[in-house]
N, C-alpha and C positions, 0 to 999 in steps of 0.2 A: 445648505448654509455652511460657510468656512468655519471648520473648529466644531462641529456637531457631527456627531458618530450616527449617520442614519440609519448603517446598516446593523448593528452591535445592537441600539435600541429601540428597532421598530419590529427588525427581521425577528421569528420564535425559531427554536432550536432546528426546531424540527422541518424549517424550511433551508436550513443553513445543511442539514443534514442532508436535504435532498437535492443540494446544490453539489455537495461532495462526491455522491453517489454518481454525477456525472463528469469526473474530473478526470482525467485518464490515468489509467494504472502506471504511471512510473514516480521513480522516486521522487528526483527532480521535483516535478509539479505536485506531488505530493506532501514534500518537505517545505518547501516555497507555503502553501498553504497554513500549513503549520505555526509557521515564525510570528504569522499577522497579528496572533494578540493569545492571548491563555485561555481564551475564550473558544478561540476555532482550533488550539491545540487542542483541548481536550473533544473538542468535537469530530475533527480528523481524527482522533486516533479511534473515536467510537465508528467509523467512516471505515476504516481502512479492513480489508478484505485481505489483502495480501502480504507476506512477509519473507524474504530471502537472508539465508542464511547461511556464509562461507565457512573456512575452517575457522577457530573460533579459539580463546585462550581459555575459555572457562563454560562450554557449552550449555551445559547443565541448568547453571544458575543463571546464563543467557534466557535460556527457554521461561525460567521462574518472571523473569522480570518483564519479556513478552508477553507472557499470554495478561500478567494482570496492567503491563497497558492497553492492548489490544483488546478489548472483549472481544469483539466481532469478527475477529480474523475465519477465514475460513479456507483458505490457501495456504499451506505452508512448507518452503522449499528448501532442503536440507542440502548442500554440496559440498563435499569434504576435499572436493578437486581444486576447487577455487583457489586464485593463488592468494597468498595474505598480504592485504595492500591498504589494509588503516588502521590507522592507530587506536588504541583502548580510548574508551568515552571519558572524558574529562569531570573529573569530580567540580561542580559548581564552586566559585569561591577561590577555587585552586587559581594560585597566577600561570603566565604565561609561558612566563622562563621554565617551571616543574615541568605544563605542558610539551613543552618544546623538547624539552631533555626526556621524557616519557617515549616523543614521536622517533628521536634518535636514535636511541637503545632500541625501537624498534626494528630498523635496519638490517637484513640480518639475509641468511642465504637459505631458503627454502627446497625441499627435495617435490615434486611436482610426481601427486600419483599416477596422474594419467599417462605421460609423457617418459617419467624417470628422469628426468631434467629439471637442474639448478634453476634459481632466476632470482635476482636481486630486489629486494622488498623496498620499494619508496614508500615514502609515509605521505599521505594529502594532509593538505591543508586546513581543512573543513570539513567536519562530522554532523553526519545527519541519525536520528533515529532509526532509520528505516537502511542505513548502511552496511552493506556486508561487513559483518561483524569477524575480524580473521587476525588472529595474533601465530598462535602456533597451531602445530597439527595436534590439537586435543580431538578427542574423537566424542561424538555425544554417545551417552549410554543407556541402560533401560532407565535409568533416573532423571533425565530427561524427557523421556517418550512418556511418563507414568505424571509428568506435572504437564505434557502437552494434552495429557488426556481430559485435561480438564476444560480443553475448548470442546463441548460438547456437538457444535453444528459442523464441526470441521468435514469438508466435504474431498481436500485433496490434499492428497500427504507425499511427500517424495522424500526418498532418505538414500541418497546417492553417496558410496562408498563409505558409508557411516560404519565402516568395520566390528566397534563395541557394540552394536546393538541386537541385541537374542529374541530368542520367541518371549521372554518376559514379559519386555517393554512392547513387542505387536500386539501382543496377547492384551495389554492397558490401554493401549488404544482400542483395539478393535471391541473387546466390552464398553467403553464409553462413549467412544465415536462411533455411533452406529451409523449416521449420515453420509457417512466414507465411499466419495463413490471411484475416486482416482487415487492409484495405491504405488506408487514407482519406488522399485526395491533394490537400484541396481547394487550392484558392489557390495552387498549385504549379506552376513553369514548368518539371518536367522534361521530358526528351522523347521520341521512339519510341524509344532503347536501355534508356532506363530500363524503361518499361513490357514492352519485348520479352524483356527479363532475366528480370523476374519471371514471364513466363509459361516461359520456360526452365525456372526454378529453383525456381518457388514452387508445386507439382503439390498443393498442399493449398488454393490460394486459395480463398476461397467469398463476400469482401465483397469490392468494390472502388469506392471513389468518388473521381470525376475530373471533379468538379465547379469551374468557373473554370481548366482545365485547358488554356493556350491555347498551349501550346508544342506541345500530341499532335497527330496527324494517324490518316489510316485507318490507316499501316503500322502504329504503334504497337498498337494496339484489335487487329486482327488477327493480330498474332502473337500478344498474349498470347493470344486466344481460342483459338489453335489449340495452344497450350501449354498451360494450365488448364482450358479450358473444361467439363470433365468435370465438374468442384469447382466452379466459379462458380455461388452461387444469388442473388446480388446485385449490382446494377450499377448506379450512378447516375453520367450524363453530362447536365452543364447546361453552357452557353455556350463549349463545345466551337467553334471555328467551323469549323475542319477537319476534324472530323468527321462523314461523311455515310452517306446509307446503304449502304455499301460494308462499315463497321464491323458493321451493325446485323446483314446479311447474315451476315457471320462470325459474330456469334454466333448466331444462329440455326442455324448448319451444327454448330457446334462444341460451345452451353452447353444442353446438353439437360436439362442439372437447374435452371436459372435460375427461380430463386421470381418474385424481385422486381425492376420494371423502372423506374427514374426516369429520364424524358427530359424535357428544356427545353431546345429548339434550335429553330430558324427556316430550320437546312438539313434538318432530316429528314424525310424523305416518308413517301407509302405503302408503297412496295417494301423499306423497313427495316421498320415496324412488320409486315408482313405477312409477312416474311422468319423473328421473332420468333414470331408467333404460329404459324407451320406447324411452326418447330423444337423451341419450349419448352414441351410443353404440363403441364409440372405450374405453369405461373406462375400466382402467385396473387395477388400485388401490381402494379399495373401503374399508374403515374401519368403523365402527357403534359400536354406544355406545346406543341406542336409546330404552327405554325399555318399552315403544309402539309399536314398529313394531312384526308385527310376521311374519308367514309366507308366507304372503300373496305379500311381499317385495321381499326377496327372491328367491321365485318363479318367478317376475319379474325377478330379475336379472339374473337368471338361464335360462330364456328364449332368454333377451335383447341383453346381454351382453358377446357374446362367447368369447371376449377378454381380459374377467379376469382374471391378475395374480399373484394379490395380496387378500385376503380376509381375514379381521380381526374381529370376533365379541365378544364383549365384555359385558358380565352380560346381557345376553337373558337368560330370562325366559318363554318366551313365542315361541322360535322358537322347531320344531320338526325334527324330522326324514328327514319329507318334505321337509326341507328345503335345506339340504344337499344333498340329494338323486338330487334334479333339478343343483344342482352346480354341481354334478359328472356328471350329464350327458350330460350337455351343455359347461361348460365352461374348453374344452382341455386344456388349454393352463396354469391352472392356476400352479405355481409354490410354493407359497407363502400362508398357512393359521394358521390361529390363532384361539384358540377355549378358550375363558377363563369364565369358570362361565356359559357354558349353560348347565343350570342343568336336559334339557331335551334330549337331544342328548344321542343316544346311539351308539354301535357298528356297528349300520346300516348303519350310520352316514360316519365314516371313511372306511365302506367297498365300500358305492359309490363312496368317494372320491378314494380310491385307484386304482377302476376299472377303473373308466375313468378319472382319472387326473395323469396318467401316467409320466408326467413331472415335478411331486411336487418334491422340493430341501427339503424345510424349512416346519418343522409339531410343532406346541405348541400347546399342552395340557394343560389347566391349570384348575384346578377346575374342572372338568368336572366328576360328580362321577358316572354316570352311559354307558360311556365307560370305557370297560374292554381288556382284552388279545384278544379276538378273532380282533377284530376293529384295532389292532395295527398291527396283524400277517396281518391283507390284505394289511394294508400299506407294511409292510417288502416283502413280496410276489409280487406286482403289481409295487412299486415306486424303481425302481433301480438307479437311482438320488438321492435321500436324500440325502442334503449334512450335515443337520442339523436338531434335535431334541432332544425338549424338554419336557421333561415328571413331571410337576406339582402338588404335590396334587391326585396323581392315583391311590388311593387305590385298583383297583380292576384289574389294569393290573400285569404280574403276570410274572415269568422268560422266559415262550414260547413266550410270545411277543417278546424277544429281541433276540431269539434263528430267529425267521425268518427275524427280522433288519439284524442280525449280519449273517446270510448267502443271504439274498437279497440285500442290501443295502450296495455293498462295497465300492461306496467311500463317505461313513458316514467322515465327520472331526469334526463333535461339538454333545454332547452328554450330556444333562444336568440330572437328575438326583435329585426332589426334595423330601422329604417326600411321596415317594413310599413304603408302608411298606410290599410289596407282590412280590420286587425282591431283589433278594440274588445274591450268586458268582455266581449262572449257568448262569447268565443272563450277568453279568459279562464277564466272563469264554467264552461264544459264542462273544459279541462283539471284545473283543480280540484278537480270533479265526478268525475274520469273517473282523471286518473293518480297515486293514492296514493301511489305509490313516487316523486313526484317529489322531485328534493335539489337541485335547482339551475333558478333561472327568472331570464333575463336580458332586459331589456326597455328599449331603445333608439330613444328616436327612432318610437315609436309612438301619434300623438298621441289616437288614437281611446281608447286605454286610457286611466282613470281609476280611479275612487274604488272602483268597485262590482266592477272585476275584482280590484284589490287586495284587498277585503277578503276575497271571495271565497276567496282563497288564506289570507286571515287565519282565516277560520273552522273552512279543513281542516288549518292549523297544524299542532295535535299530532300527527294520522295522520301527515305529512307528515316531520316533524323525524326526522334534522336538514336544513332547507332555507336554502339559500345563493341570497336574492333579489334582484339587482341591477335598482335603475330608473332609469335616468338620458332625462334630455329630456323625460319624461312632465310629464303636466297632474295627476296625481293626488298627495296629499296624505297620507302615510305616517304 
């Protein structure tokens, strides 16, 4: 009936509540809800799980004023990189012209952490509750972490480049948020009490990232490991520098469910990665940056770990043949590798992997100057999955390689294509030929390519679409 509110006074809370619970997580559609009456504001905000929060003019007393509208939050994302791009919340009552002149003065030239670069602050138009809140670069402190501690069900915390914040303020959380199961600590100089807390107190953890993390040392890594380790399946440590394999050891004693492993350090050896590989063997994600290890790790892994199916290694100089040859023949399952910068690896390299990793989707090349054409042809011949490949910097692979992609590999969809100067149209000319399902062909910096591999793709168009074609640096004529 027109002019009767049937939903307001028939619907109970509690079904409005359950209506929320299916609203999708952005702001947007969240703030939208909101506006509809005072009725489903307060109900939304009992509703709302998640909360993001940039750099900030008064963090502190931000967080006071979140958590008591928020009960129920249980998500909470802290980034101090964020650039600042809205204006302070408008006092109720205040007119519009103060408004305006408040969003003005906000304008202003910001220094960008991540980047080191300026960038000019526009003010919007329109403020929402749930808006990254960002005036200047105040930094939150432990006096914010110690009033966030009083979301007691909090289950994921991220406090990305939050520079003021100490083992104090972790230390307030992780005694009250015991439920803590996601901990992201980049850019953070807390230090071993903070970390040793959480493994005290936080018996559910299962992420942790302690990346730029240059305050921890082993005690830290250590304790928590011997405290959570049960629940830990995630761990990423980069430029750690006190951290050695003393850490890596401990979790391998302790994280016997650990999936996924991200290391970039220049102190980690063998004896941690090989520590890893004897303890974790459901790990299935395993990335390295570490340019100490050699092969001696590897071969670990390769033995360990038959349930790798991700493997990333990055700027090894020191790994060989060996090392891949024990991945192709232990670890079935892997789907996923990355090869950028190891300047040892040759085509024996990817003809192990092709043999016996028969289920690879995804293959990156990069840097790698002494894999050539033969090393790609076993991949095209043995991996009939690929769904993706990228070819980086390859000087010495050559149009046969992609003549066996493009008749093995047919449902190829992503095809990158970077400063290769030894494939042309035949190479072309056979993917076209060969991978109908492709949607995406990126082609950089390959001067052998012209007219005739283009059009080639133009002709298998319609099979093709929809296809997303990038060509830059090329000699060909679109």
């Amino acid at each position: 009936m027109k002019g009767y509110d049937m939903i307001n006074t028939i619907l109970p809370e509690e079904l409005i509540l359950e209506i929320f619970t299916h609203i999708e997580e952005s702001k947007s559609t969240r703030d939208s809800s909101s506006l509809v009456c005072k009725r489903w504001l307060k109900l939304e905000r009992l509703s709302r799980k998640t909360i993001r929060i940039g750099a900030t003019g008064n963090p502190d007393d931000l967080v006071n004023l979140l958590v008591d509208k928020f009960t129920n939050i249980r998500n909470v994302y802290f980034d101090e990189r964020l650039p600042v791009s809205s204006p302070p919340l408008p006092q109720y009552g205040s007119s519009s012209s103060s408004y305006r002149s408040r969003s003005n003065r906000s304008k202003k030239r910001r220094r960008n952490k991540s980047t080191g670069s300026f960038s000019k602050i526009q003010p919007q138009a329109e403020y929402s509750e749930l808006e990254t809140f960002d005036l200047e670069s105040f930094s939150l402190t432990d006096s914010g972490l110690t009033a966030l501690a009083r979301v007691t069900r909090l289950e994921k915390l991220s406090l990305i480049w939050c520079s003021s914040v100490t083992s104090a303020g972790l230390k307030s959380v992780a005694e009250n948020c015991r439920s803590l199961k996601c901990l992201d600590l980049q850019g953070c100089y807390v230090g071993n009490e903070g970390l040793a807390a959480v493994g005290q107190c936080c018996r559910q953890l299962e992420d942790l990232n302690l990346r730029f993390c240059e305050g921890l040392t082993d005690t830290g890594l250590v304790e928590l490991a011997a405290g959570c380790g049960k629940s830990l399946k995630v761990l990423g440590v980069a430029a750690c520098a006190n951290i050695t394999d003393t850490s890596l050891e401990a979790v391998g004693s302790h994280c016997t469910s650990l999936q996924t492993l991200s290391l970039d350090s220049e102190f980690i050896k063998n004896n941690g990665i090989v520590s890893v590989a004897q303890g974790c063997p459901l790990l299935k994600v395993l990335k390295l940056q570490c340019i100490n290890v050699t092969d001696e790790a590897l071969l670990a892994v390769g033995t360990y770990c038959s349930s790798l199916e991700l493997l990333a290694l990055y700027s090894f100089q020191r790994f060989t043949d060996r090392s891949l040859c024990a991945i192709g023949n232990k670890c079935k399952k892997l789907k996923n590798l990355t090869l950028s910068d190891c300047y040892f690896l040759s085509d024996k390299s990817l003809e192990a992997i092709g043999s016996g990793c028969s289920k690879l989707t995804h293959l990156e090349v990069n840097g790698c100057h002494n894999i050539g054409t033969f090393g790609l042809e076993s991949i095209g011949r043995s991996c009939p999955s690929l769904l993706e490949l990228a070819l980086l910097y390859c000087q010495k692979i050559g149009n046969h390689a992609l003549y066996e992609v493009g008749r093995g590999c047919r449902l190829l969809q992503a095809l990158h294509l970077v400063d290769c100067s030894s494939i042309g149209d035949d190479a072309i000319c056979n993917i076209a030929q060969g991978c109908k399902n492709l949607k995406k062909l990126h082609i950089r910096r390959c001067y052998e390519i012209g007219d005739r591999g283009i059009i080639a793709i133009g002709e298998n168009w319609l099979e093709m679409m929809p296809l997303l074609l990038l060509v830059r640096d090329a000699p060909c004529v679109i």
